[in-house]
SEVEXDREN-456045 format. One record per residue (C-alpha): x, y, z; residue in three letters. Coordinates in steps of 0.05 Angstrom, whole numbers. Example, Ala and Ser with C-alpha at 12.3 -4.5 7.8 and 13.67 -1.06 7.14 Angstrom:
+--------+--------+--------+-----+
!     px !     py !     pz !   r !
+--------+--------+--------+-----+
!    246 !    -90 !    156 ! ALA !
!    273 !    -21 !    143 ! SER !
+--------+--------+--------+-----+
//
This chain:
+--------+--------+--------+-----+
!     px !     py !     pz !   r !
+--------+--------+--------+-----+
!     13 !    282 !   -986 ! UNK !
!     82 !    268 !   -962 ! UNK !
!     67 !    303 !   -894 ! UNK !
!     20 !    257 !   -888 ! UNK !
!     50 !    191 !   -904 ! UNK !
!    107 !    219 !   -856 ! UNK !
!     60 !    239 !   -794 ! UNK !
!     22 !    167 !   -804 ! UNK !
!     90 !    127 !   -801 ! UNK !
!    113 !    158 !   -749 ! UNK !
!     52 !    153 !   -707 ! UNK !
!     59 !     79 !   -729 ! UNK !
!    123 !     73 !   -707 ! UNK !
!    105 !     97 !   -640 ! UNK !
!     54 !     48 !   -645 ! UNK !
!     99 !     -8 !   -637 ! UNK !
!    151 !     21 !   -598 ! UNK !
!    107 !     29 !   -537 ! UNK !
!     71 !    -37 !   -556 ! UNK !
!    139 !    -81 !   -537 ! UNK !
!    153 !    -34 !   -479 ! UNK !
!    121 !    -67 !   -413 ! UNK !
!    113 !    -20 !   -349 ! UNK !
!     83 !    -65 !   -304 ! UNK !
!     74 !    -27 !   -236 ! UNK !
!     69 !    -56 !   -165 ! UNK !
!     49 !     -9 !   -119 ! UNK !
!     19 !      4 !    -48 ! UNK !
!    -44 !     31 !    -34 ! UNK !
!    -64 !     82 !     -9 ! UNK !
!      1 !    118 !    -29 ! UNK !
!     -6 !    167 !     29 ! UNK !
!    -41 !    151 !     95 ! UNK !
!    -43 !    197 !    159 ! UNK !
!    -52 !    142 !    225 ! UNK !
!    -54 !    161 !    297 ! UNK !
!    -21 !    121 !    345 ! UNK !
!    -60 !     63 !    365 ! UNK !
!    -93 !     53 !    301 ! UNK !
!    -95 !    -10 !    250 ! UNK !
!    -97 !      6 !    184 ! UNK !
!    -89 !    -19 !    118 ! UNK !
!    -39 !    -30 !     58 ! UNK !
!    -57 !    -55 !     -5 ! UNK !
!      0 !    -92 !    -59 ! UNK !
!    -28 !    -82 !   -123 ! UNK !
!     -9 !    -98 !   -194 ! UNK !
!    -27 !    -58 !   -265 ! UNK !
!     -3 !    -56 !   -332 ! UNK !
!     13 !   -129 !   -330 ! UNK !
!     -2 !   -148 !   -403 ! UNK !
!    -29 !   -210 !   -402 ! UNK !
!    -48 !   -213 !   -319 ! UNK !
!     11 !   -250 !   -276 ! UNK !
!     16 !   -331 !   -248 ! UNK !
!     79 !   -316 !   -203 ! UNK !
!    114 !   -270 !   -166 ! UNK !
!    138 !   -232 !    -91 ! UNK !
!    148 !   -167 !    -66 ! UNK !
!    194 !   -146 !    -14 ! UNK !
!    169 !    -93 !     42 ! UNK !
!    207 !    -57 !     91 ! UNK !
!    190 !      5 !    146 ! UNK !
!    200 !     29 !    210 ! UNK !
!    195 !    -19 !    260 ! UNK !
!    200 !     36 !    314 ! UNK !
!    133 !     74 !    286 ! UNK !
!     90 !     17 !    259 ! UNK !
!     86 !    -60 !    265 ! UNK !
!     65 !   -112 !    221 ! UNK !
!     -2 !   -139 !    245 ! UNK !
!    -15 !   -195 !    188 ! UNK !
!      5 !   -264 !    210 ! UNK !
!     27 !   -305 !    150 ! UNK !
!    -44 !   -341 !    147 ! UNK !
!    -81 !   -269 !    143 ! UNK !
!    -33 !   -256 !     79 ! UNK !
!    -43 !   -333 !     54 ! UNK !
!   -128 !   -314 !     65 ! UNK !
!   -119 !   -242 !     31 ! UNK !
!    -87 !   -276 !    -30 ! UNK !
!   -148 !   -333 !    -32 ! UNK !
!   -193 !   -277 !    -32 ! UNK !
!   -162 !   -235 !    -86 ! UNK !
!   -173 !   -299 !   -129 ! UNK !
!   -107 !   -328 !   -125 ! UNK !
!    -90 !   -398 !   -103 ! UNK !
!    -22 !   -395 !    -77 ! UNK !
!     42 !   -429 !    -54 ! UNK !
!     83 !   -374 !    -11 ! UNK !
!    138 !   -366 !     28 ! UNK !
!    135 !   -310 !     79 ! UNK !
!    195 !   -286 !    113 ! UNK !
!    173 !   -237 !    174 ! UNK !
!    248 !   -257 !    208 ! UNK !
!    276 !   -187 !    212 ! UNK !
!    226 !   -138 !    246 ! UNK !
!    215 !    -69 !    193 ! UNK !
!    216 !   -125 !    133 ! UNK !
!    172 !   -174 !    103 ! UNK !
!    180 !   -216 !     38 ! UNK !
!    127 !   -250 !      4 ! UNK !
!    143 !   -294 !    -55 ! UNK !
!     90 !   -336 !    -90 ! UNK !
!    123 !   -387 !   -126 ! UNK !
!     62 !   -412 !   -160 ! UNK !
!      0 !   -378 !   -175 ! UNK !
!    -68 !   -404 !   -205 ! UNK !
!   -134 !   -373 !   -206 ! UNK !
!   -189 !   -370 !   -247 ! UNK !
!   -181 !   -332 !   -283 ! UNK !
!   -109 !   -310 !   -275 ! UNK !
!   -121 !   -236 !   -257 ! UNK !
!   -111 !   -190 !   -323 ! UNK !
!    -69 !   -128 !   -323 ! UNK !
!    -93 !    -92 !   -258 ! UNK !
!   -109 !   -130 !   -202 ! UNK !
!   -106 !   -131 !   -125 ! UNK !
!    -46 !   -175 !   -102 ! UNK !
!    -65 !   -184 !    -20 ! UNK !
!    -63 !   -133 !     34 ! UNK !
!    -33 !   -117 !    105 ! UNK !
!    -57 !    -93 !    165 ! UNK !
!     -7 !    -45 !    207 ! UNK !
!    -11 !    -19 !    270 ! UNK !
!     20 !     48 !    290 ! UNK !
!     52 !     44 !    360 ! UNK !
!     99 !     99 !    406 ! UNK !
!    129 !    140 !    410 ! UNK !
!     70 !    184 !    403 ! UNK !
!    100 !    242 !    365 ! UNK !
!     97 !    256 !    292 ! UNK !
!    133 !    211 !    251 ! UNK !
!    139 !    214 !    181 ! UNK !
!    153 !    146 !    151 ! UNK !
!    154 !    112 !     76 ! UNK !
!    136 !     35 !     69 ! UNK !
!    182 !      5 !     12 ! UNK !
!    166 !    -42 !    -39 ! UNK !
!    215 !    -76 !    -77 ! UNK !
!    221 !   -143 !   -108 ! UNK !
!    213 !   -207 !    -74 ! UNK !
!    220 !   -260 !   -126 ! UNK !
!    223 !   -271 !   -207 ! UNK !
!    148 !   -256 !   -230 ! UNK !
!    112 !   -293 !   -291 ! UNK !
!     66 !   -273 !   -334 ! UNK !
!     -8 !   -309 !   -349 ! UNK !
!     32 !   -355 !   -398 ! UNK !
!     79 !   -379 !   -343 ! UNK !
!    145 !   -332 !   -379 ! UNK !
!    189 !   -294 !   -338 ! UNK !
!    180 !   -217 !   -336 ! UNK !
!    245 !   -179 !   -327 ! UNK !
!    254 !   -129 !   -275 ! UNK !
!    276 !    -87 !   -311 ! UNK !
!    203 !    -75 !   -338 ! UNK !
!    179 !    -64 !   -258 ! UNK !
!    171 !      1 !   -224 ! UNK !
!    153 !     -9 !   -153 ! UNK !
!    115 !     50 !   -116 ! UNK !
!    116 !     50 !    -42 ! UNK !
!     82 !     89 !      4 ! UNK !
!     89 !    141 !     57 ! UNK !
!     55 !    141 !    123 ! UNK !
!     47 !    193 !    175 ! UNK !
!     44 !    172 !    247 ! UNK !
!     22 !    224 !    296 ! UNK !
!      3 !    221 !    371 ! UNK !
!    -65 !    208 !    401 ! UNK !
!   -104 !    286 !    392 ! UNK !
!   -142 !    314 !    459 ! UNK !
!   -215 !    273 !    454 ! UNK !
!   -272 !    327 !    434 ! UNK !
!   -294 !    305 !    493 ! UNK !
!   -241 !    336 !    538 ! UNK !
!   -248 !    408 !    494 ! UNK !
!   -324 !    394 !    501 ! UNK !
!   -318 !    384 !    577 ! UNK !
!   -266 !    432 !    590 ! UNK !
!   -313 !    489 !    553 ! UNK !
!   -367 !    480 !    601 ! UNK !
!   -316 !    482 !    659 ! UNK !
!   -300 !    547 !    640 ! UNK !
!   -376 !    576 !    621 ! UNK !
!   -393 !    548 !    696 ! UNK !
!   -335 !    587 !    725 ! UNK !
!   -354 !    650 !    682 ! UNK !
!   -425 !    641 !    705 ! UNK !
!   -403 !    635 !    786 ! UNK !
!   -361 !    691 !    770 ! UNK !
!   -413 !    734 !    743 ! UNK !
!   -466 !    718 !    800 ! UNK !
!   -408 !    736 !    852 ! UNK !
!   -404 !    806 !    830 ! UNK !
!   -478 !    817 !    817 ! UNK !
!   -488 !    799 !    901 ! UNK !
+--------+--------+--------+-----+
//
């Protein structure tokens, strides 16, 4: 009985410790992406574990400028927010190429999103040198977030999961194998008919 009682306050107790721990993530998705030079693609800032959803906050990205470029413009990012239900006042800082900071000082939706939600998303675009290029997009923090019930979060509850994005150069078009295949049947072929006259 004892055993019992002991295994049921314990669990309890567990119980509560993990209930006053917050973890709220920020992360970018997808975590790993494999681009070709040339192409646009597309980063995703999103939010879970947030216990009661989230009115304010910024994240802080950074990469490198010499394998991919930031193709957003600030009112792209302003329109991603709108659509992810958020109605926001930001300021965007794109001033140093490789680094962008978003901070939304005031959030409002309705709703306010609830523990996971999409945040906004950028498009990227992957440009030379065209040779593989193994990269990782950081996030970070980019202002003081806020819960649903406008109190501060502490950072120290964040963890912030970047992403890692390999660049490689533009492949051979299956046309060009395709084309250069028949180039060589037609030379077997001419061979062939050469030593048959």
């Amino acid at each position: 009985m004892n055993m019992k009682l002991t295994k049921g306050l314990l669990g309890l107790g567990a119980m509560l410790i993990a209930s006053q721990v917050n973890a709220e993530v920020v992360s970018l998705s997808p975590a790993t992406n494999d681009v070709i030079v040339g192409d646009i693609f597309t980063m995703t800032v999103q939010g879970s574990e947030f216990a009661t959803g989230m009115s304010a906050g910024g994240v802080a990205l950074n990469w490198d400028a010499t394998s991919v470029t930031l193709n957003s413009t600030a009112q792209e990012i302003q329109t991603s927010l709108f659509l992810n239900g958020f109605d926001a006042v930001l300021t965007i800082d794109t001033s140093v190429a490789g680094q962008l900071i978003v901070t939304a000082g005031q959030l409002f939706s309705a709703p306010l999103p609830g523990p996971d939600f999409n945040f906004f998303s950028l498009d990227f675009l992957a440009i030379p040198p065209p040779s593989v290029s193994n990269l990782a997009i950081g996030l970070g923090t980019g202002g003081p977030w806020q819960d649903a019930n406008l109190q501060a979060i502490a950072e120290a509850n964040f963890t912030y999961n970047g992403a890692s994005v390999n660049v490689s150069a533009v492949p051979v078009p299956a046309a060009a194998w395709l084309f250069g295949s028949g180039l060589i049947g037609l030379v077997g072929i001419a061979r062939r008919k050469t030593q048959l006259a």
